[in-house]
N, C-alpha and C positions, 0 to 999 in steps of 0.2 A: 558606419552609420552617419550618416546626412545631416542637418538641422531639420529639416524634414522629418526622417525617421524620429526623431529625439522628440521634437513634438508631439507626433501623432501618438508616441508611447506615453509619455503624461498625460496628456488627456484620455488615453484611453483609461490607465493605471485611476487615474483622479473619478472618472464618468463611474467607472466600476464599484468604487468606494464608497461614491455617491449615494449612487442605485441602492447600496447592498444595505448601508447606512437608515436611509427613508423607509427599504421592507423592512428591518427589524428595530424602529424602535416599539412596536407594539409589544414586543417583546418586555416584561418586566424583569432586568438580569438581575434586579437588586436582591433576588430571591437566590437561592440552590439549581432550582429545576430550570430557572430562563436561563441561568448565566452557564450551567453544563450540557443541559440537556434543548435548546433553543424551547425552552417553554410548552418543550414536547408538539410543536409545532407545523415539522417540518413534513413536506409531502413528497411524492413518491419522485420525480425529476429533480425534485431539490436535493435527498437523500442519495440518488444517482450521483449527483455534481459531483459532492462533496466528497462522498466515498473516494472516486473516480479522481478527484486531483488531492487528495490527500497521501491516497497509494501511487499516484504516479510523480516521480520526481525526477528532474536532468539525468541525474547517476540512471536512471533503467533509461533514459530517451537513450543515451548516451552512449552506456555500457552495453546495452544488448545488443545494439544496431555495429557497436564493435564487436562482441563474440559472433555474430551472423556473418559480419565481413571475413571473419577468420574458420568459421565453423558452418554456416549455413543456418538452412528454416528450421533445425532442431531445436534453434532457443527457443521458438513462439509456445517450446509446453510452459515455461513461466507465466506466458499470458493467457492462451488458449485453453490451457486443459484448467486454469482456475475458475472458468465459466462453472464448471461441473460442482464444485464446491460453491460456487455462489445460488445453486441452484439446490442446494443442499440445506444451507443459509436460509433460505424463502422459504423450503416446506418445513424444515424439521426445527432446526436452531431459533429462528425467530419466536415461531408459536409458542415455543415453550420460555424465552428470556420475557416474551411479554405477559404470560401465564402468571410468572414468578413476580413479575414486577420487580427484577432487578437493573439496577443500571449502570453497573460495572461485572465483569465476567468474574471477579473475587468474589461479590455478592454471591454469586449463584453457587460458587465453591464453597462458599463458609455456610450457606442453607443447606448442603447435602455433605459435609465433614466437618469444618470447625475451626475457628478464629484464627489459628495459626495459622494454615496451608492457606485462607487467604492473605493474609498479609505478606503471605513469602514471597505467592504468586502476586500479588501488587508490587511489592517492592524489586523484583525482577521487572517488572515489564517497564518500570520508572527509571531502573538502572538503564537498563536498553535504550529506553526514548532517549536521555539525558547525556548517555555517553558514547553512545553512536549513531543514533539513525536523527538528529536535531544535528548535533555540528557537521553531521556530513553532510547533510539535505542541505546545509547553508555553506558548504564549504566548495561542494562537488557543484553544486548548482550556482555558484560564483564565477567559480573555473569557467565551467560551457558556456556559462553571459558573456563572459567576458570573450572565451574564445569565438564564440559565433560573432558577435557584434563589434570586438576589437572595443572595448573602454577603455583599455591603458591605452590607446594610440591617441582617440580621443580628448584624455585629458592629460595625456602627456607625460605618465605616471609609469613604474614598471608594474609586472602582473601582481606580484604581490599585493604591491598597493591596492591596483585596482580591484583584486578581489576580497583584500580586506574592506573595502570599500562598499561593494555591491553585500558582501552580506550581512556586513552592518546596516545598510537600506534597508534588506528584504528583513533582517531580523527585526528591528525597529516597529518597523512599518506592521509585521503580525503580533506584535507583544501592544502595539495600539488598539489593532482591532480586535482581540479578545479583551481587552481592557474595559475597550468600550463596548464592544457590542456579545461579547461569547460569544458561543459557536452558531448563534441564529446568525450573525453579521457573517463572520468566513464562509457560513453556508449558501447564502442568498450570491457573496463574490465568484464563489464557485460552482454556481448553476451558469453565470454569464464566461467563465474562464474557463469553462469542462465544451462549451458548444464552440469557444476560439480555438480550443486543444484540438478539437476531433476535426474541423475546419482546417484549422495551419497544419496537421499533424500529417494528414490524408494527402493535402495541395503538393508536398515534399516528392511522394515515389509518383504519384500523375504528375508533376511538373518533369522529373528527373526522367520518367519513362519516353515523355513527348520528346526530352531534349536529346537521348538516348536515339530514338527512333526516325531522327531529323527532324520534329513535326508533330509525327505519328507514332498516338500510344499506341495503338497494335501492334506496331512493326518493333519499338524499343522492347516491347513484353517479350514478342519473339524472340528477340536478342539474346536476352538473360536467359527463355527456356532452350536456345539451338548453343550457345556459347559456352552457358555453367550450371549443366541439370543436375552434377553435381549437391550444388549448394541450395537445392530447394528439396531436396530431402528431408523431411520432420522428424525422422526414425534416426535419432542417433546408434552410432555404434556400442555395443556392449558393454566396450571399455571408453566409451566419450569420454572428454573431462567438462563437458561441456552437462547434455541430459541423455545417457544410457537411456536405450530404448525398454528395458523392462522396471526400471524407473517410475513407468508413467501408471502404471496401475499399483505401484504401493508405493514408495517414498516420498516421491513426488507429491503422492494425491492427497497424502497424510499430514504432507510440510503445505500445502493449498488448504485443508481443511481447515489445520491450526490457523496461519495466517486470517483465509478471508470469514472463519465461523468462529472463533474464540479470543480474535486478536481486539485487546479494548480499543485502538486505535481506529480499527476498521467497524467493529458491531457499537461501538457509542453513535455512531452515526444514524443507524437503524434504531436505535433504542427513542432515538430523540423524535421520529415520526409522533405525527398528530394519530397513530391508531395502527393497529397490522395491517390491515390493507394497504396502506401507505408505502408501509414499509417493507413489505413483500413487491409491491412493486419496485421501488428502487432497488432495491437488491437484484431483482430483476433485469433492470435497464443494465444493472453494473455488468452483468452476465452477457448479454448483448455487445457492450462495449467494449472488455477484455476480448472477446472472437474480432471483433475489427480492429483491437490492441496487434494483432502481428504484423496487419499489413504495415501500421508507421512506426511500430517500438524492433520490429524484427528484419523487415526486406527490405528499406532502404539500408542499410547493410549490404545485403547481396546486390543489390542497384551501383553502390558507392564503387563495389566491388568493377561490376562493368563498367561503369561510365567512368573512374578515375582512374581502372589499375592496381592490379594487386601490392604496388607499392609502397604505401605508406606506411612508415614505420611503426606506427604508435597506431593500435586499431581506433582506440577513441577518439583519432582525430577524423576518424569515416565520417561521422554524422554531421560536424561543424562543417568540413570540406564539400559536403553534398550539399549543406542548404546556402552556404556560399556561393557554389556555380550555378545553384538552380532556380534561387529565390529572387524576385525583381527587387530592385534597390530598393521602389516605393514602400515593399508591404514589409520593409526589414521593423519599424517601429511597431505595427500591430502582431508582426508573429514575434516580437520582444517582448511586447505586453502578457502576452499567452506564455511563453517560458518564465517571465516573471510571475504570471501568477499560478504558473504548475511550482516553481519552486518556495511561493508564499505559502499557497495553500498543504504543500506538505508538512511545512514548518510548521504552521497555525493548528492544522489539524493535531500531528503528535504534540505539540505544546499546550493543548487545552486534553488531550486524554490522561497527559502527568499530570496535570493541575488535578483535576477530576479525581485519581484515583487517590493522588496524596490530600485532598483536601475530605473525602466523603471515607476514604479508608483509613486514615492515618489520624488527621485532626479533627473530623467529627465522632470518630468510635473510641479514641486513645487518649491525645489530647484534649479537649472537650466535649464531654459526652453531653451536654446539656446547651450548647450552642447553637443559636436559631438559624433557620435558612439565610436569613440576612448574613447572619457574622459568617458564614461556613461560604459564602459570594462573596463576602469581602476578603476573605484570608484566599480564597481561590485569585480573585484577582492580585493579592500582593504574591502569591505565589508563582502566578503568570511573569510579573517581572522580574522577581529573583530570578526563577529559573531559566526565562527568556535573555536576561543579560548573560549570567554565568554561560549558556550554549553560545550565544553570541562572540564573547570572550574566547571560549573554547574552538572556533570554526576556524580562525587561521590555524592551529598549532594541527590540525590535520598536513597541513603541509610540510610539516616538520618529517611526518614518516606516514604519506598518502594514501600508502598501498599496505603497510603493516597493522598501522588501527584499527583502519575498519576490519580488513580480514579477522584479526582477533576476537574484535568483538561480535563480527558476523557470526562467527565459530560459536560465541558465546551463546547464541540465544540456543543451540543444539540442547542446550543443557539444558531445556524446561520447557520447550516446544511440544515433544511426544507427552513429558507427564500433564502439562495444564490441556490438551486435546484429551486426555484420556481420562481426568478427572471430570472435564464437561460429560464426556457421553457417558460413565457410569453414573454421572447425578441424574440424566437424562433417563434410563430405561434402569435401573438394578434401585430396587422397593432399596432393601437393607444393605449398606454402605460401612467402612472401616476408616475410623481416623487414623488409626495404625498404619493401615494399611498406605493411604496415600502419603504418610509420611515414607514409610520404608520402600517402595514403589518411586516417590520424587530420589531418597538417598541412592537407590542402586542404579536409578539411572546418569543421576549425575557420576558415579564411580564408572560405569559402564561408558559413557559415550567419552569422560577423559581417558580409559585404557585404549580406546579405539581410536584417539588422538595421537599416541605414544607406538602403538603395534601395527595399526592398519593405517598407516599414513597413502598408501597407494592405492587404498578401497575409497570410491565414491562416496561423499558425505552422504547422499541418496539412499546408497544399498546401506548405508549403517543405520538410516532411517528406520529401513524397512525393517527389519530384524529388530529393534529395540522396541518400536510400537507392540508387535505381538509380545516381545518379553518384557512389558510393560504392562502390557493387558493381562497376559496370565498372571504377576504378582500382585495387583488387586482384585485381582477375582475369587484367586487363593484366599486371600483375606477378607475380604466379603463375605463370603460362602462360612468360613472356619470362623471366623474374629469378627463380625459385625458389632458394631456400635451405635449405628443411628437407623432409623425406620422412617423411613418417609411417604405422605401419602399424595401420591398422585393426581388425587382430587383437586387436588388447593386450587384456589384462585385469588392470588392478589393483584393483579390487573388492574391499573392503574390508565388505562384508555380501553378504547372498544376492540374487541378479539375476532371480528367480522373478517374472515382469512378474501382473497382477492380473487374473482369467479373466477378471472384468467390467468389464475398461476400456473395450471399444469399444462395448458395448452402452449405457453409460452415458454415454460422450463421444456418441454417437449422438441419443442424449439429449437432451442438454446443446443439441448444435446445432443441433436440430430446435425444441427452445423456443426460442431466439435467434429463429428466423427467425420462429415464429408469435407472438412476444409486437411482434414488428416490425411485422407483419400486421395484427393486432392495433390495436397505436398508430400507424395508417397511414388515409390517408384512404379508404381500402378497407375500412375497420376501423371506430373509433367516432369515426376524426376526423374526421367529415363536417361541413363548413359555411362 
């Protein structure tokens, strides 16, 4: 990186903060609703943004574009087939969280069961944000700065330093801007840092194809499909380790629905819309954007593959080594700006959905029940900085053991994914509901998915998906039907903005589903992966 580059990145970094700063002070965060919810404000591109760089972070630019280089276009079901869930999100899950007027996905658990199973499911998704997906989104996302851009060379420092360095910055720097501005300020930064991502993101396999091709994108596309049609196959093998191709219509779909329909992380985003319409469309756009998520989260991979050589030791080092050879010196500070604020905005985003839940589920229901909007924005904010240092703190010691943490704790979310998806949709369609039930239902699957940890260590996490959801679903239904507890009536309306659903959702989920299937088509041995 240049003095050049260095510059153009500060000012970009600084312009951005600017901007994002001037849209939301209208925002009054001194309250509850401005400071979690951006003052219920947000519209349907801005709601896109945010979603959009909050779920996307280094580790998947990173990580996926190295399982592609090792494995081919069978990773893009990560990105591509989660359209289908996000289109799921827009018709069915949204109408009904804005129905409820709830603004945490516990809310909606504790109106159709009962105090406990939400605090569980809170304090699970706080444990998750807090001890794995925060210090790795700052730790992983240090590493790739550093490695694409070289800052230890720079300031002359070793990597260590330098990425204890970089995510001290980045964590700093989003523990400020929820401080000041909530999630209305992150949100407005990542409507102008979701249009640099899809921009720098896209420029990577067109640039790499032309330099591929001599010149000429056709002729480089050529390459990759007459050279290695292998690796644009989207249909994994049975036994993949990667995504088993029967996979994609249960496990998978099931681990997509959890994540993009019941994950606070992801649906605080949609909640925070100025009205449904709003918010059916960004959910929307997200759907949109996951489908052109494979061309740059998945096949610069199989590009790195041609244009460098199957050589490289270390597959994560595909992505850094591609945008090295392919990227012009000039634009290395604005596509730093753009991985900068992919890796801010993931931070920002999960550090304001813990704030959220510990402050509206914990300290307003538990600790003081009698706490005004104000004081419940203020303890949010101080709880923005404890817990924004303490992951800060936390981000080097990932390197301590890189590959072992996270795996763990990845493993860990297995153990409340199927029951909190399965708790949503029986609040959602089943009148009469079982406290019982959801407890002993959350119990036997936590015993369940640890036996399958112990016995079936060679079975795809995937296929263990798929079989517990159904023996999930039969043990609250059992208890439903036989043990019911609570009745609920369908009617209600607490709705808290206007319920006016978006003329063009179906035309455009129509859409959305129809490219899934042909871009499948596509990368299918029916397609260009013939060989």
């Amino acid at each position: 990186m240049n003095m050049f580059s260095v510059i153009s990145f500060i000012i970009v970094v600084v312009v951005i903060g600017g901007y994002a700063y001037f849209r939301s002070r209208k925002i009054n965060t001194k309250n509850a609703d401005g400071y979690f919810m951006g003052g219920r404000s947000l519209t349907g591109f801005t709601i896109a943004s945010t979603i959009i760089m909050t779920n996307l972070s280094t580790e998947q630019i990173v990580g996926q574009n190295g399982q592609s280089f090792k494995a081919g276009m069978e990773v893009m079901a990560w990105e591509v087939t989660s359209s289908i869930a996000i289109v799921l999100l827009a018709l069915v899950f949204l109408p009904k969280y804005f129905r409820y007027g709830v603004d945490t996905i516990s809310d909606f658990i504790e109106m159709r069961f009962d105090t406990f199973t939400k605090r569980l499911v809170s304090l699970l998704f706080i444990f998750t944000y807090v001890v794995s997906f925060l210090p790795v989104v700052l730790y992983s996302g240090a590493l790739v700065f550093n490695k694409i851009f070289n800052v230890s060379e720079l300031l002359n420092v070793s990597d260590l330093t330098a990425v204890v360095l970089i995510s001290s910055v980045i964590g700093l720097v989003g523990i400020l801007y929820l401080f000041i501005g909530g999630l209305s300020l992150s949100a407005h930064s990542d409507s102008i840092y979701g249009i640099g991502l899809l921009i720098g993101g896209l420029s990577i396999p067109i640039l790499g194809l032309i330099l591929l091709g001599n010149g000429n994108f056709l002729q480089g596309f050529d390459h990759v499909v007459q050279k290695t049609p292998e690796k644009l196959n989207a249909f994994g093998d049975i036994d993949s380790k990667i995504v088993p191709w029967p996979t994609l219509f249960f496990g998978m779909f099931f681990n997509n629905l959890f994540f993009w329909c019941t994950n606070q992380m992801i649906v605080q985003k949609s909640l925070a819309g100025k009205n449904l319409k709003e918010a059916q469309k960004g959910a929307l756009f997200v759907g949109i954007f996951k489908i052109l998520g494979g061309l740059f989260l998945v096949f610069p991979g199989v590009l790195a593959f041609n244009l460098l050589g199957g050589g490289i030791d270390n597959p994560d080092n595909a992505y850094p080594l591609l945008v090295n050879e392919v990227l012009p010196k000039w634009a290395y500070g604005l596509f730093g700006a753009v991985i900068f604020g992919a890796i801010l905005s993931s931070f920002v985003g999960s550090l304001n959905s813990t704030t959220t839940l510990f402050s509206l589920d914990f300290y307003k229901s538990v600790i003081n029940k009698d706490a005004t909007n104000k004081q419940v924005s203020r303890v949010g904010r101080l709880v923005t900085v404890i817990v924004g240092v303490v992951v800060v703190i936390l981000a080097p010691m990932i390197s301590i053991f890189p590959q072992g943490l996270y795996a763990v704790v990845q493993e860990f979310n297995g153990l409340y994914n199927m029951p909190v998806l399965i708790l949503v949709l029986t609040g959602f369609f089943v009148k009469r509901t079982s406290r019982t039930g959801a407890k002993v239902m959350f119990i036997s699957h936590i015993v369940m998915y640890g036996l399958s940890k112990v016995f079936l260590t060679d079975i795809h996490f995937l296929y263990v998906l798929s079989v517990l959801f159904f023996i999930d679903l039969i043990i609250i239904s059992l208890f439903n039907k036989y043990n019911p507890t609570n009745t609920f009536d369908f009617k209600v309306n607490y709705a808290k903005v206007d319920l006016t659903p978006w003329k063009h959702r179906y035309i455009l989920s129509g859409f959305i589903v129809l490219a899934v299937i042909i871009l499948y088509i596509f990368f299918s041995p029916i397609g260009i992966a013939r060989g």
